[in-house]
Backbone as JSON, one array per atom type, in Angstrom:
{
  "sequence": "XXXXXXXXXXXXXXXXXXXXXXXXXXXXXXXXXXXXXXXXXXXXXXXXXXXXXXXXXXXXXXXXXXXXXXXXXXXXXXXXXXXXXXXXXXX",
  "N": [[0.83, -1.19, 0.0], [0.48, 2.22, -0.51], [1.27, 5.09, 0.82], [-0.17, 8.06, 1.56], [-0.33, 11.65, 2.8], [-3.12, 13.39, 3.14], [-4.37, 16.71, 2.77], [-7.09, 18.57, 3.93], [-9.17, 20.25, 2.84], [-11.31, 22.92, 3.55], [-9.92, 24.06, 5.85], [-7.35, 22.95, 6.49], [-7.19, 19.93, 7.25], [-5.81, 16.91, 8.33], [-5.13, 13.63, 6.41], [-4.79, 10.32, 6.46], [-4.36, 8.33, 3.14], [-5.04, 5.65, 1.29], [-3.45, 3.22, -1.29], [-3.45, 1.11, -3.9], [-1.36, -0.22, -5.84], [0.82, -1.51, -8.61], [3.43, -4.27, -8.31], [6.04, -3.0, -8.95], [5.74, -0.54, -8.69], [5.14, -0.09, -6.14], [7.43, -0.97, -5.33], [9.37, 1.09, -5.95], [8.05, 3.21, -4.42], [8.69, 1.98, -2.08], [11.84, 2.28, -1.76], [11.99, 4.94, -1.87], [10.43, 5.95, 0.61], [11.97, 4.83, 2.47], [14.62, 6.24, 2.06], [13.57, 8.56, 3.61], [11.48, 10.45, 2.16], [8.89, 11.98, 1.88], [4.79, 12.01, 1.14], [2.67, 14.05, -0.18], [-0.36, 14.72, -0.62], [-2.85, 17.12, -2.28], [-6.31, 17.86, -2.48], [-8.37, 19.76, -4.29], [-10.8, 21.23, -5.23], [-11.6, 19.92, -7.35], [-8.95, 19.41, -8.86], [-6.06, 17.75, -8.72], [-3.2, 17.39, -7.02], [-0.1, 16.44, -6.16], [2.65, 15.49, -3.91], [6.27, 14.19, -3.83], [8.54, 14.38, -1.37], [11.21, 15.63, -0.04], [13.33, 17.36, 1.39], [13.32, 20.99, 0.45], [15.03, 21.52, -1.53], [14.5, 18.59, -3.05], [12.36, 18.11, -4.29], [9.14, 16.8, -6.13], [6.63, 17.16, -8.16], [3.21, 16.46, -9.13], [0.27, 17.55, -10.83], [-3.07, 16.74, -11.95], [-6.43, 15.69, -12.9], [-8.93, 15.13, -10.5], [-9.89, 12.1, -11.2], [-10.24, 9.43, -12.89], [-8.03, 9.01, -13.86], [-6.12, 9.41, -11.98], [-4.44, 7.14, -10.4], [-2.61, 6.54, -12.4], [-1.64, 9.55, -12.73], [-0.14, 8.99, -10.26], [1.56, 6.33, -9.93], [3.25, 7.96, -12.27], [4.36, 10.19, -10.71], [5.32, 8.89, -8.61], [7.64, 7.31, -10.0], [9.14, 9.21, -11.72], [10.58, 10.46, -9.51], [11.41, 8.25, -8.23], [13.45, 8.08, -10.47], [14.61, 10.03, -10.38], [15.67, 10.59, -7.77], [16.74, 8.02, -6.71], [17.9, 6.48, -8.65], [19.83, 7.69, -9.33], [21.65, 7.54, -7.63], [22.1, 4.73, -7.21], [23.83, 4.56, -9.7]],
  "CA": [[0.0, 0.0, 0.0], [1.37, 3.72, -0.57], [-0.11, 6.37, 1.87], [-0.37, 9.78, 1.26], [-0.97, 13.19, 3.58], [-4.04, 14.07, 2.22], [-4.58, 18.06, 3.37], [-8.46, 18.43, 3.34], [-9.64, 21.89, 2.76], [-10.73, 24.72, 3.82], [-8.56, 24.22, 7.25], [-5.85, 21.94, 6.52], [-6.97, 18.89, 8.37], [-5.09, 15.81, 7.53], [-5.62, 12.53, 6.86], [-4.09, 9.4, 5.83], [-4.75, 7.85, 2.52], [-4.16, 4.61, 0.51], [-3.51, 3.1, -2.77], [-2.85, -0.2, -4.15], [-0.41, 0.2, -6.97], [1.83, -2.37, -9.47], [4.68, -4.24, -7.35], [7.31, -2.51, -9.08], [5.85, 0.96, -8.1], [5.45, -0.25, -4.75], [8.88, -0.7, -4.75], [10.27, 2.14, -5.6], [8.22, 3.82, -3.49], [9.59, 1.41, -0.4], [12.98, 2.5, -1.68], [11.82, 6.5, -1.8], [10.36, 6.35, 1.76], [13.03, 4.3, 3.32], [15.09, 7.15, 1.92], [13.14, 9.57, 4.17], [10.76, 11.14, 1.29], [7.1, 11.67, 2.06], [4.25, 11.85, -0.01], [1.37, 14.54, 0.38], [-1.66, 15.15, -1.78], [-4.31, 18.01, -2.04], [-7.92, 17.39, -3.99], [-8.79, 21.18, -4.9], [-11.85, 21.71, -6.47], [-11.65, 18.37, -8.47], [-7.9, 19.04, -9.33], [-5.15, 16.93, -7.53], [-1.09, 18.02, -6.5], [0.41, 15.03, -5.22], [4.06, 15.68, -3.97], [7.09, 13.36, -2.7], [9.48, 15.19, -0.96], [11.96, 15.28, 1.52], [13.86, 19.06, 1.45], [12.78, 22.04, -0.21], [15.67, 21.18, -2.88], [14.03, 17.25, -3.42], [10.79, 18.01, -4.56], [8.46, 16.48, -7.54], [5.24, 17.32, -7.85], [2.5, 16.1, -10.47], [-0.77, 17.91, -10.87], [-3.56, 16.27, -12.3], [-7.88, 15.93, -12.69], [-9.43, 14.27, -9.75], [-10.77, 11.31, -11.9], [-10.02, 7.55, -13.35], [-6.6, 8.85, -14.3], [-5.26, 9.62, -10.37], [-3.98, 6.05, -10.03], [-1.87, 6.98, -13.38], [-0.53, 10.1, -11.74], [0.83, 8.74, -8.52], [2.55, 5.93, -10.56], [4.46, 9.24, -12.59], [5.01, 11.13, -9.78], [6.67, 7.99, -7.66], [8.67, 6.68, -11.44], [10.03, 10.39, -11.67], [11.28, 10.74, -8.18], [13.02, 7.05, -7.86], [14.79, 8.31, -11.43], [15.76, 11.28, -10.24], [16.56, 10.48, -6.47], [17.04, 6.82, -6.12], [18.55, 5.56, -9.75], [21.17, 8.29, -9.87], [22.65, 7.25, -6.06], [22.62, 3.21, -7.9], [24.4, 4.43, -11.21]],
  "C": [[0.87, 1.25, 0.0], [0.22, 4.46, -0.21], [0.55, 7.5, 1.38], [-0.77, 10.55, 2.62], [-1.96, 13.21, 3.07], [-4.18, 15.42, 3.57], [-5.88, 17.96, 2.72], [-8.57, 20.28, 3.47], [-10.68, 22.06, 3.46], [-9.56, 24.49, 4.92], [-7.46, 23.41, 7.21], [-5.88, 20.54, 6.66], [-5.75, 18.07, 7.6], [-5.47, 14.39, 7.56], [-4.97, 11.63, 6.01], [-4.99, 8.35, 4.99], [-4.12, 6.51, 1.77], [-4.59, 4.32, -0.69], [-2.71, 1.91, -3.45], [-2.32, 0.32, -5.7], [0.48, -1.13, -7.58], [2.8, -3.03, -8.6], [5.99, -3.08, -7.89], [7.22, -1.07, -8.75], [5.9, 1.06, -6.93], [6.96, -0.57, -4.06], [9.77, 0.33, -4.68], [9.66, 3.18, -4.7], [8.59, 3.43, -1.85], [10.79, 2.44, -0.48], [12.55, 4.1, -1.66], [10.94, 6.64, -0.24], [11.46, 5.96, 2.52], [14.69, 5.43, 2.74], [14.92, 8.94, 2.58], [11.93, 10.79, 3.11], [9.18, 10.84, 1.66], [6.48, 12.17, 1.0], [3.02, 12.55, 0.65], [0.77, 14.69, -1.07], [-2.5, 15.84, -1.4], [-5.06, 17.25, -2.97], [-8.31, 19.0, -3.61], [-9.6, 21.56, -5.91], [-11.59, 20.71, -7.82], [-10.07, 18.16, -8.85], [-6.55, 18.61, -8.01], [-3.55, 17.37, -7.56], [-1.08, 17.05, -5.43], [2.01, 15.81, -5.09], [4.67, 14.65, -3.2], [8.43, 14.8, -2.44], [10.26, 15.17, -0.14], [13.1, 16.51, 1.71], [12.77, 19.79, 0.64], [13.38, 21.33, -1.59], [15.13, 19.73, -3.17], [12.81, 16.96, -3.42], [10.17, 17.22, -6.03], [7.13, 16.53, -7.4], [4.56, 17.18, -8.94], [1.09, 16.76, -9.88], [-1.74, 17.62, -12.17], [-5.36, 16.51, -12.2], [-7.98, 14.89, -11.61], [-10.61, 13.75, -10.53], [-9.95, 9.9, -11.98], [-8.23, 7.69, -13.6], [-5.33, 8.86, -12.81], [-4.31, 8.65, -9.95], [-2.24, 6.16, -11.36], [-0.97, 7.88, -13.21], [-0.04, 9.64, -10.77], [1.39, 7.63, -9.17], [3.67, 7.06, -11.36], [5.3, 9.55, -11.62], [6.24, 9.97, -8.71], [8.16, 7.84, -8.97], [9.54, 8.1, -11.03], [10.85, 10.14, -10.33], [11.79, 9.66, -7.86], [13.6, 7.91, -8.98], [15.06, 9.04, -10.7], [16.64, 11.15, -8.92], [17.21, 9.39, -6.42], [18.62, 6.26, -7.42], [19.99, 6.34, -9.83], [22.25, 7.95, -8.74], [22.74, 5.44, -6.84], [23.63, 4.04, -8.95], [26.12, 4.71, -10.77]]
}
């Protein structure tokens, strides 16, 4: 499973979400939390901003429609952020 922040609007709350995903995305996001990178998501008026992050400088963020395709973004947004964080510390 891959959890998310979700920030609910208007006040912030928070709440923890899940999401069954491919093994191989579930792996890299093992290997991108066990690297210290978290993973928040807004829903804003139907449109979605997922981010992993773990500084200011080690951000990726995908913004998307809150619809059928959401499961589609959060596979991107993890793929991007192993390449960029994880694959370049292997190479």
């Amino acid at each position: 499973m891959i959890s998310f922040t979700q920030f609910l609007f208007p006040d912030g709350r928070k709440k923890i979400i899940t999401i069954d995903r491919p093994q191989e995305i579930q792996d890299k996001y093992d290997d991108l939390a066990s690297q210290g990178f978290r993973f928040e998501i807004e829903n804003n008026r139907g449109e979605i901003w997922a981010t992993c992050q773990r500084s200011e400088d080690e951000t990726v963020d995908v913004i998307g429609v809150n619809d059928a395709t959401v499961p589609v973004l959060i596979d991107k947004l993890i793929s991007n952020a192993w390449e960029i964080y994880i694959l370049k510390e292997i190479k």
